[in-house]
C-alpha positions, 0 to 999 in steps of 0.5 A: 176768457169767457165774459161768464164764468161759474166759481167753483170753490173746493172745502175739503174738510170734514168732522168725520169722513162719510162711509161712503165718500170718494171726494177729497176730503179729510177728517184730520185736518180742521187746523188747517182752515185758516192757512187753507183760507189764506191759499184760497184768496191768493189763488183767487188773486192769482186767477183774478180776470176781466170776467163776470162771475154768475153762480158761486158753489161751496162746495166739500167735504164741508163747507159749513165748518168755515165760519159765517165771517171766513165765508164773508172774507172769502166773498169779499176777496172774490168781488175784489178779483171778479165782476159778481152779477146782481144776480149771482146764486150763491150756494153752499152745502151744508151738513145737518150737524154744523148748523144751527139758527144763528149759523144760518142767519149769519151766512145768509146775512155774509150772502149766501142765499141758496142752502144745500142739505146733505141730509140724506136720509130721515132714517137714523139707523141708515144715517149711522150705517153710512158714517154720517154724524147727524141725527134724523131729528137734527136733519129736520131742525136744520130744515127749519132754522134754515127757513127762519133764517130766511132761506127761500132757496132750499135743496135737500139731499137724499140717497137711495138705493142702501144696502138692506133699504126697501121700498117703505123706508125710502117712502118714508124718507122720500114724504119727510122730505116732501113736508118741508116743501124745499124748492129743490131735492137732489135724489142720489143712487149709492156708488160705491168705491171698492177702497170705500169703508161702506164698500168693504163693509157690505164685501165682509157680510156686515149689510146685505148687498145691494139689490138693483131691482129695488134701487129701480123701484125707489128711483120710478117712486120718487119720480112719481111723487116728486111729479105729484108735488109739483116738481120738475124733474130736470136732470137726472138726479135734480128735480125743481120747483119750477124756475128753481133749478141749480143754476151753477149745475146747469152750467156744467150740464149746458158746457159752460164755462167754469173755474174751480179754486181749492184743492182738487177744484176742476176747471173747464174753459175754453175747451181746457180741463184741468185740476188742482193737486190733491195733496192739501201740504202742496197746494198750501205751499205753492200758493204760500210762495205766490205760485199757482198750485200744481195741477193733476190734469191739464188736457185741451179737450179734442173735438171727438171728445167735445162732441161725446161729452155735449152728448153725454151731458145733454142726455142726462138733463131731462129735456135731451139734446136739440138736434137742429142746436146740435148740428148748427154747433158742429156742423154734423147730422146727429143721426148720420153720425151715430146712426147705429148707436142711437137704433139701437137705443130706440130699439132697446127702449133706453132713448127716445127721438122726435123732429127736434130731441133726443132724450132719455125714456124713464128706463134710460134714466134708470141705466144712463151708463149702459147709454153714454159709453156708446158716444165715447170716441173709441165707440163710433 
C-alpha cells in the first residue's frame, strides 16, 4: 500500500436524474441515504489502512443532499480508519438547488473547504433542456452564499457545446461565471449516451443536433477569456487560479494512488483497478453482513497498458509528458517506441515536441480522442 493515497467517496443520489447523465445515480432513492451512509463507514472500516490519506472528493450524483451532520460523521469515521493530512483538500460537489447559506456554512464548519458548483449554464432555458432542477437566479445565489460561508476554494461548472447553443450564449454564460471570480472553472463539452434522454431527444427532432464546429469555436473562446482573466489552463477541461488547481484531479492525471468507496467508486493502487458493484441493494447488503461489496472490475494493469494510460493522461494535462521523466520511469526511448504515431501527429498539427515534451497544440485539445487511441497496445 501506498503511504498516500486520494479518497474518492461515491454519493449516488439525486432529486431528479439530469438528461444528460451517465453516472450511477438514482432519482428514487433518497430513503436509502441513512443505510447507504451505514455501508459507507463499514467499508471504510473495512478498507481501513496505515496510509495518509492527502485529498478527500464527494463526489455523485449529489452529495449536497447528505446533511452538514452525515458528511461530519462521515469524516469523522474516515480520520478513525486513515492518517488525514493537515493539509488535506477536501471537496464536494454541489448542485445549485440543494444549497442555501446556512447549508454552506454548516459543511464548511463539519470541514469541507473546496465547493464544487454543478451550475452548468447561466441560462434557464438550457438549464431546463438538460433536466437540471436549478434556476440561473439560484446558480449565482449559491455563488454568493458560498462566499459568505467563507468558501475561498471555489470551482464552477459549465458545459458547452448544447444542442441549438451559439457563440452569444455561451459568451454569455462564460462572463457570468467570470463575475464572480472563482478560483476554478471546470468547462465540460456535451457527451452523450445513445440510452441517455437528452440523447433520444435530439434523435426524435426535439433540439437540433449538435454542431461541431461551434462546439470548436466555444472551446478556443473560452480559452481566450479564461487566458485574459488570469487563469491557467491546466488540463484540458480545468483551468485555475494559479496554485489552485484540484489537487485530488491531479492525482488521477499524474498516476497516483487512489481508493474509491460507495457504489460504483473506482480504485487504482498499485497497478490494480478495480470498482465497486453498481447495484446499490448488493452493495448495501454485503456490507450490512460485514463483507466488502462485490466488484465489477478487478484487473492488474499490464505494462503495455500502464504505458499507454501514462501517455494518455499525461496529454491531457497542459503541460504534457516530460521525456527524460518518461524514459527514466520505463526504461524506453519515447520516440523510438511510438515514432510513427507521434510524426504523424506533429505532421497533422494535433502535438507538439521539444528537447523536453510532449504536449498537446490547441487543435489537439479540440480532438484529444482522435490523439489518444493511437497509444492503445493493440495500436503500436
Amino acid at each position: 500500500m501506498p503511504d498516500v493515497i486520494a479518497l474518492y467517496i461515491h454519493i449516488p443520489f439525486c432529486k431528479r436524474k439530469c438528461k444528460y447523465c451517465s453516472f450511477i445515480s438514482f432519482d428514487d432513492r433518497v430513503n436509502d441515504i441513512p443505510a447507504y451512509i451505514d455501508a459507507l463507514k463499514q467499508e471504510f472500516i473495512l478498507r481501513s489502512v496505515s496510509a495518509t490519506i492527502e485529498t478527500i472528493y464527494f463526489g455523485g450524483g449529489t452529495p449536497s443532499l447528505l446533511s452538514p451532520q452525515q458528511l461530519s460523521d462521515i469524516l469523522a469515521v474516515i480520520g478513525r480508519c486513515f492518517e488525514i493530512a493537515d493539509d488535506t483538500e477536501i471537496s464536494i460537489e454541489a448542485n445549485p438547488g440543494t444549497v442555501d447559506l446556512k447549508y454552506l456554512a454548516d459543511i464548511k464548519e463539519a470541514g469541507i473547504n473546496r465547493l464544487s458548483l454543478g451550475i452548468q449554464s447561466f441560462n434557464d432555458a438550457e438549464l431546463s433542456m438538460l433536466g437540471r432542477i436549478h434556476s440561473s437566479k439560484e446558480a449565482g445565489a449559491a455563488v454568493r452564499d458560498a462566499r459568505q460561508a467563507g468558501f475561498d476554494n471555489l470551482n464552477i461548472d459549465l458545459i458547452y457545446g448544447l444542442p441549438g447553443q451559439n457563440i452569444d450564449d455561451w459568451n454569455t454564460s462564460l462572463h457570468q461565471a467570470l463575475d464572480f471570480h472563482s478560483e476554478h472553472m471546470s468547462l465540460y463539452a456535451l457527451t452523450l449516451e445513445a440510452e441517455e434522454m437528452l440523447a433520444k431527444e435530439i434523435k426524435a427532432g426535439k433540439w437540433p443536433q449538435i454542431d461541431a464546429d461551434t462546439v470548436a469555436t466555444q472551446y478556443e473562446l473560452a480559452e481566450e477569456l479564461l487566458g485574459q482573466k488570469g487563469y491557467r489552463h491546466y488540463e484540458v477541461s480545468n483551468w485555475s487560479r494559479p496554485g489552485r488547481e484540484c489537487r485530488h484531479n491531479l492525482v488521477y492525471w499524474q498516476e497516483g494512488s487512489y481508493l474509491g468507496v460507495g457504489v460504483a467508486a473506482h480504485s487504482y493502487i498499485e497497478k490494480r483497478r478495480s470498482a465497486n458493484t453498481g447495484d446499490l441493494d448488493k452493495y448495501i447488503k454485503a456490507l450490512s453482513q460485514n463483507k466488502l461489496p462485490p466488484q465489477e472490475i478487478d484487473e492488474i494493469i499490464n505494462p503495455d497498458l500502464e504505458i499507454a494510460e501514462s501517455i494518455i493522461l499525461g496529454l491531457r494535462l497542459c503541460c504534457g509528458i516530460n521525456i527524460d521523466d518518461f524514459e527514466k520511469r520505463f526504461g524506453i526511448d519515447i520516440m523510438k517506441q511510438y515514432g510513427k504515431q507521434i510524426e504523424e501527429l506533429l505532421n497533422f498539427g494535433l502535438i507538439e515536441k521539444n528537447q523536453e515534451y510532449i504536449r498537446l497544440t490547441p487543435q489537439g485539445r479540440l480532438l484529444g480522442n482522435e490523439v489518444f487511441w493511437r497509444f492503445l497496445p493493440d495500436k503500436i
